[in-house]
N, C-alpha and C positions, 0 to 999 in steps of 0.2 A: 769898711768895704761891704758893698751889696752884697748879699746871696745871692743862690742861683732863683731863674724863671720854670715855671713848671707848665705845663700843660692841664689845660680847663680839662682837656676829654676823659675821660677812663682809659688803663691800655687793661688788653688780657693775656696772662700769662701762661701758657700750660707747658708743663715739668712733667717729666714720664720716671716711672718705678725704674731703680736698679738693682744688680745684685753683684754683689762685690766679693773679690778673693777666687769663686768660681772655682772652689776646690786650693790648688796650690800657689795661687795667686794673692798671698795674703797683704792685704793693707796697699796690694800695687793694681792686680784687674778689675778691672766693671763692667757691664754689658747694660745698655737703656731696654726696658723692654716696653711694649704697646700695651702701658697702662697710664692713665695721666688725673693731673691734679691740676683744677685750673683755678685762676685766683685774678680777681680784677680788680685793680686801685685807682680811686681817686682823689686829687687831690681837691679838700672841702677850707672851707672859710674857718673851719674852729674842730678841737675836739677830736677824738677817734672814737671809729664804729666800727666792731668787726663782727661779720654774722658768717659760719658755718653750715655747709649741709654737705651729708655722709659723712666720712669716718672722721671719728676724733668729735661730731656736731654735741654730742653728750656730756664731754669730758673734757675739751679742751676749753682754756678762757680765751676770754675775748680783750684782752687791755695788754698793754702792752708789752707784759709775757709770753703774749704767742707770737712762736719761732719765727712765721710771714712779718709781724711787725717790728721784733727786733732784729733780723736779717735789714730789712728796709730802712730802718734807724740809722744804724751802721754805714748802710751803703749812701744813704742821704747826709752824712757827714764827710766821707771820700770824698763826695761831689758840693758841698760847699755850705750845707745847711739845710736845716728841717723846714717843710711846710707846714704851715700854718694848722692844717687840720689834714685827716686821712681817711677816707673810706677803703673798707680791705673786706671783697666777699670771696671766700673760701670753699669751692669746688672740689669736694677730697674723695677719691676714689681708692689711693694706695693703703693697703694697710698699715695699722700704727702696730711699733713694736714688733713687725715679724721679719724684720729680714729686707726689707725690700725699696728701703731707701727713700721713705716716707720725712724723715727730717732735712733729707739735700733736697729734697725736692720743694721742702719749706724754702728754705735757705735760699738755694738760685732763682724761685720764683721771688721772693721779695728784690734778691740783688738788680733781678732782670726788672723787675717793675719799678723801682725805682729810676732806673736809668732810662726806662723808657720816657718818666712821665716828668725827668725832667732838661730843661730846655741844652741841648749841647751835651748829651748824656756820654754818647759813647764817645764822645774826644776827651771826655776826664777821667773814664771809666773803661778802657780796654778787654779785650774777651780776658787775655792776661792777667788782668788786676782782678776783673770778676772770677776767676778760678783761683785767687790769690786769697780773696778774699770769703769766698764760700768754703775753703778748706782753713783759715782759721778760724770759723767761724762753729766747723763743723768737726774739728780735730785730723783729721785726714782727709786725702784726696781723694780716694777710689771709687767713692758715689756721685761727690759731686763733679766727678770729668767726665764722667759715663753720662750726669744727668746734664751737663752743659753742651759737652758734643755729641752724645748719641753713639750709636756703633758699642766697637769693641775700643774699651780704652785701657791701656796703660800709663801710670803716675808714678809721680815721685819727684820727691825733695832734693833740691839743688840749692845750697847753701843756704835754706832755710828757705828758697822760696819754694812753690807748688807749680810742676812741670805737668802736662802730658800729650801724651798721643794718641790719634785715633785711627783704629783699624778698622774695613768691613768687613763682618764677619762673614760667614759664608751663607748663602743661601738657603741653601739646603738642611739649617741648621732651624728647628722650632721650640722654642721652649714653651714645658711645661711646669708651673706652678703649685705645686701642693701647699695650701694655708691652713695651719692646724687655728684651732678658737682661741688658745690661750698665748699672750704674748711675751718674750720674753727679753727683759731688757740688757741695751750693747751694755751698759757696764756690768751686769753680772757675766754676761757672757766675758768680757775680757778678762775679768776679774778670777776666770776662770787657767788664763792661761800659762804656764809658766816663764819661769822669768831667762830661763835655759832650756835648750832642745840639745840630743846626740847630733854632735857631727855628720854621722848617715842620715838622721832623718833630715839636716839643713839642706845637705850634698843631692840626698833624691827630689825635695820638694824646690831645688834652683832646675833639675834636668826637666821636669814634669813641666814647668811653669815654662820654659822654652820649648818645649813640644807645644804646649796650649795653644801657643801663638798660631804656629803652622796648624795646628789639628783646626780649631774653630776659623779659622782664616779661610783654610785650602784643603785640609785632608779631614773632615770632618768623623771619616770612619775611622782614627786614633784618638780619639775623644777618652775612650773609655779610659785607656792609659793614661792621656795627658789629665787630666782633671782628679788622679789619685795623690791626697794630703794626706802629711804625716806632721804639720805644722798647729794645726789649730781644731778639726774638726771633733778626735777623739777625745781632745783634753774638754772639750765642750760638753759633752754627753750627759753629765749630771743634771747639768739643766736643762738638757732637751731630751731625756732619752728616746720618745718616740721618734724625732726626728733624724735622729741617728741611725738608729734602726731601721728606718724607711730605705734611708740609704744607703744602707749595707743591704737589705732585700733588690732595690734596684740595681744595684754594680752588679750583684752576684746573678741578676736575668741579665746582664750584658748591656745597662743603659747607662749612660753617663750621667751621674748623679750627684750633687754637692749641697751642702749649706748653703742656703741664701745671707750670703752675708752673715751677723750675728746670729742670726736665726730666728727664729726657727723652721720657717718657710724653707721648705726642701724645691731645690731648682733641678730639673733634668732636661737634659738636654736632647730631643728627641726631631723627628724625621717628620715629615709629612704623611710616611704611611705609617710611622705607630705613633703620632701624640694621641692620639685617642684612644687606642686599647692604652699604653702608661697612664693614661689620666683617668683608669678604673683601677685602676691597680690599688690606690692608698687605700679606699673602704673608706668604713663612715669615722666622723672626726676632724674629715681634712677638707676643704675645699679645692678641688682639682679645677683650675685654669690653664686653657691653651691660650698663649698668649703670641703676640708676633713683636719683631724685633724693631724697636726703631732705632731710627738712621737722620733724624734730622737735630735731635736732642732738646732744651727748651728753647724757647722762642714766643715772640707775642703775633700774635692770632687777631683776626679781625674780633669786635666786642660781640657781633649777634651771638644769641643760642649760649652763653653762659650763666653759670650759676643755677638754683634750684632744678628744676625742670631738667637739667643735663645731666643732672648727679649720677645719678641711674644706668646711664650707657658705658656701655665698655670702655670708653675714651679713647678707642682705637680711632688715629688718622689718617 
């Protein structure tokens, strides 16, 4: 049987930063934020060439180890076979290692460009199957549904497959990013967590997590309530203790504050008229970003203006 036909042109993909769990939401919410990673494939005559710029340009390889190529691997087997050769440039903006959703956003860009680039992509390859397969690809859902559809997402598993939905959140709602220098990896952090929790702290962190919905949806002044864990962020603390810290000094000024995800990147969730006094608050150490919320999630983009040269900008759209 033939393989499939691909596409001579380049497509470009760009995947936005997320931050998952959002306090009481563990392993189920995600939020996209306006931070993006953009990555352009081609497919070439022979051979793979991967070339990097910003994060990860020092450290990560280029062969086909890196997460964009074996995401692509993967998804070019769904769909009926490898091409011949691959070009893969790597636009990276999100940080590695802190919380923010830097490996979904590997993962669904590869998925997404594959199926872009090749011929009859999305009738073998459904939004479906690519959330299907970004979350075993990735171990859980709650990054890569936030970085597929954007918004406010809630996930989860359904007989083994990977479910979700997507909410908008509210408006009115800005997040700010605190990124400490040093990063710290999802398997310590899990490795951190126990394998039992008290029945009360299960019972408060299902009520909190159903406020969350209503508060960042529609009432976003019960934030502070809704986004208090008792599931995952204290038993974290030894590996991040600053960022723990940060966030017990911010609950206790009355701002909605949580783990980014594994961490360490502390997220708070703040207003238009204070992201910018909260985004003086960490001191030095941290990098304070206000960032804005997206709503479109990934997608492929016209080719102009990617790669090198773009690194550099916010990757706000």
């Amino acid at each position: 049987m033939a393989g499939p036909a691909f596409r001579a042109a380049a497509v470009r993909v760009r995947t936005p930063a997320t931050s998952a769990n959002l306090g009481p939401g563990f392993d189920a919410f995600g939020l996209a934020l306006g931070l993006y990673d953009d990555v352009v494939v081609r497919v070439a005559d022979h051979g793979l060439h991967v070339d990097i710029a910003g994060e990860g340009a020092q450290t990560l390889g280029r062969d086909e180890k890196h997460l964009v190529v074996r995401s692509l691997r993967t998804a070019f087997d769904l769909l009926g076979g490898q091409p011949r050769g691959l070009e893969v440039v790597c636009a990276n903006r999100i940080p590695h290692g802190r919380g923010l959703g830097s490996s979904s956003a590997a993962i669904c860009a590869g998925i997404i460009a594959a199926r872009a680039v090749t011929i009859g992509g999305p009738d073998k390859l459904d939004d479906a199957a690519m959330l299907e397969l970004a979350t075993e690809i990735e171990g859980h859902p709650d990054n890569v549904a936030a970085c597929l559809l954007g918004g406010f997402t809630l996930a989860w598993t359904e007989g083994g497959a990977a479910r979700a939905i997507r909410m908008d959140p509210s408006a009115e709602v800005v997040p700010v990013v605190f990124v400490p220098a040093n990063p710290v990896l999802t398997e310590t952090a899990r490795g951190l967590l126990p394998r039992a929790v008290p029945h009360a702290d299960a019972a408060a962190n299902a009520g909190r997590a159903a406020l969350l919905v209503e508060a960042l949806t529609r009432r976003p002044h019960l934030l502070l309530a809704a986004t208090e864990d008792r599931l995952h962020q204290e038993y974290r603390a030894p590996a991040m203790p600053e960022s723990v810290a940060l966030v017990g000094r911010l609950r206790a000024d009355g701002v909605p504050a949580v783990i980014s995800g594994a961490g360490p990147t502390v997220l708070a969730l703040a207003t238009e008229g204070t992201a910018e006094k909260i985004a003086a608050v960490a001191g030095d150490g941290w990098a304070a970003n206000r960032l804005t919320l997206d709503a479109g999630g990934a997608g492929v983009l016209p080719l102009g203006g990617a790669g090198r040269d773009e690194v550099r900008g916010t990757g706000q759209r």
